[in-house]
N, C-alpha and C positions, 0 to 999 in steps of 0.2 A: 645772858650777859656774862663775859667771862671778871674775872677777877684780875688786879694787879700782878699776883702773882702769876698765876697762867700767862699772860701776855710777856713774862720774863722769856716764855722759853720762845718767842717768838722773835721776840729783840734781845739778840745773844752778847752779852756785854763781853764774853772772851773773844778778846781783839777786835772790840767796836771801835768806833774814834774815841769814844770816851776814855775806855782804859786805856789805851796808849796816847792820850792827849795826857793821863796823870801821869803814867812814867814820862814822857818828855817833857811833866814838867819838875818832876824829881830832880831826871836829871838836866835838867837846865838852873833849877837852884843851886847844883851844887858847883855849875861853872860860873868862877866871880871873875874872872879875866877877860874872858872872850865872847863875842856874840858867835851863835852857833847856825850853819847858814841847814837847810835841809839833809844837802850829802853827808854831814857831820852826826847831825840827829840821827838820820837813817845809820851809819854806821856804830854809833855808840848805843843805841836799841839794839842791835843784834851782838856786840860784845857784851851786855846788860842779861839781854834774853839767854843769851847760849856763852858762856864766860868759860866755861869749861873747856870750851872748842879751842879757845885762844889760850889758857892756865891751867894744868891740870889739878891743882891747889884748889882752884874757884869749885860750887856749885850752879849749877845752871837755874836760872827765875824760873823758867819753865822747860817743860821736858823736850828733849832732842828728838825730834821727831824726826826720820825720813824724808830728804827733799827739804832741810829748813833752811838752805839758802837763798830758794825760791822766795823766802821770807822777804828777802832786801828786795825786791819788786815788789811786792804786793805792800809792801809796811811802809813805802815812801807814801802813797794815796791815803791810807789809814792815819799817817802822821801828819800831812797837811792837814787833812779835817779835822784831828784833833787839837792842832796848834788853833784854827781859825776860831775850834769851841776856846782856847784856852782865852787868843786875843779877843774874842769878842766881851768876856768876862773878866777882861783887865788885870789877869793872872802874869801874863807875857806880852814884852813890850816886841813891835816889828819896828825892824831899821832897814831902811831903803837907803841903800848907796851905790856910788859906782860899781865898788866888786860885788854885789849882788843885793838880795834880801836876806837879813839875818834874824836871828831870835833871839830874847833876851832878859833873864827874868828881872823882877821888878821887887817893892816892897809887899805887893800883896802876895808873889809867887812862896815867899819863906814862910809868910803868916798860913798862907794856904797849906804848905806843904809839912810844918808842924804838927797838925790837927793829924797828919794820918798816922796812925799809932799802929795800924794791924800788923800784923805778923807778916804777913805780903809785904805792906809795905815797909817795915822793918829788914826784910831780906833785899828788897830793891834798893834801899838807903844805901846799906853796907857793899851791894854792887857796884851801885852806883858809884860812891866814893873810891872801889877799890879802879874803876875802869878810869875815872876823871884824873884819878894819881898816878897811875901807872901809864895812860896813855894821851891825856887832855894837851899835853903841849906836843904831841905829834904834830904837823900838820894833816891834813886832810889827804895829800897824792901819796903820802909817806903811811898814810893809813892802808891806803886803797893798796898800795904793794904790798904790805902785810897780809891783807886779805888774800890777794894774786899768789903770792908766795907760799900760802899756805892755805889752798883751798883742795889739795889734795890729800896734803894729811888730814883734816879736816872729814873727809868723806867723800865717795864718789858722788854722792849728789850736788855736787856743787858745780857739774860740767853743764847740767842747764844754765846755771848762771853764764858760765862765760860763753854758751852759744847766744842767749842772750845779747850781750855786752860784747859781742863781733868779737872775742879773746881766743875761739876754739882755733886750734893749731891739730892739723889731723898729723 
């Protein structure tokens, strides 16, 4: 019979739904204006995770890895699942409308998001905050040029993304 702990290194909480269901809902506490629709989420997790890439001021949440644009595909699947843990546990509210489904946090998302005191999430707070002030009233296509415009300084790994996303121009 194994132990609780043994079975951690089986179910690997870096970058399960869980952890990134808590940063998205940081930073969904800290947007009080707007409901944030997925593409939104997706893209302010990766100025959150890698801030440096976009500020040379910022430090990065976690380390720049090789290839970590590849991230914005694989972190939109990882961020529904953890929105659905968030919604099902009545942290964040879903709003269905014409221009799409958005996300939105609520009164338990602040009470929730309180409690986390670590040092983690102490560094994600002050991310978070700095990415929602300096970039939250962009819209969304005016994000995505940002990205486009600057995915080469950025790093060459980011030409997977745009074969990806039909952008590669030979």
């Amino acid at each position: 019979m194994t132990s609780n702990i043994e079975n951690l290194n089986y179910y690997s909480l870096f970058n399960a739904p869980l952890e990134v269901g808590l940063r998205t809902l940081v930073l969904l506490s800290y947007v009080k204006t707007n409901d944030y629709d997925i593409d939104r989420i997706v893209i302010f997790d990766y100025f959150i995770l890698h801030a440096r890439d976009i500020d040379a001021e910022q430090n990065n949440l976690h380390p720049s890895l090789p290839h970590r644009s590849t991230e914005i595909i694989i972190r939109r699947k990882l961020i529904l699942e953890g929105l659905e843990i968030l919604v099902s546990k009545g942290l964040v509210d879903i709003i269905y409308n014409n221009a799409g489904i958005f996300y939105k946090s609520n009164k338990m998302t602040d009470l929730f998001v309180n409690l986390l005191k670590s040092n983690y999430f102490i560094r994600l707070k002050n991310l978070t905050h700095w990415a929602i002030s300096k970039y939250g009233e962009i819209d969304t296509q005016q994000l995505n040029s940002l990205i486009n415009e600057n995915v080469q300084l950025w790093g060459g790994e980011f030409e997977f993304e745009a074969l990806v996303r039909g952008n590669y121009e030979s």
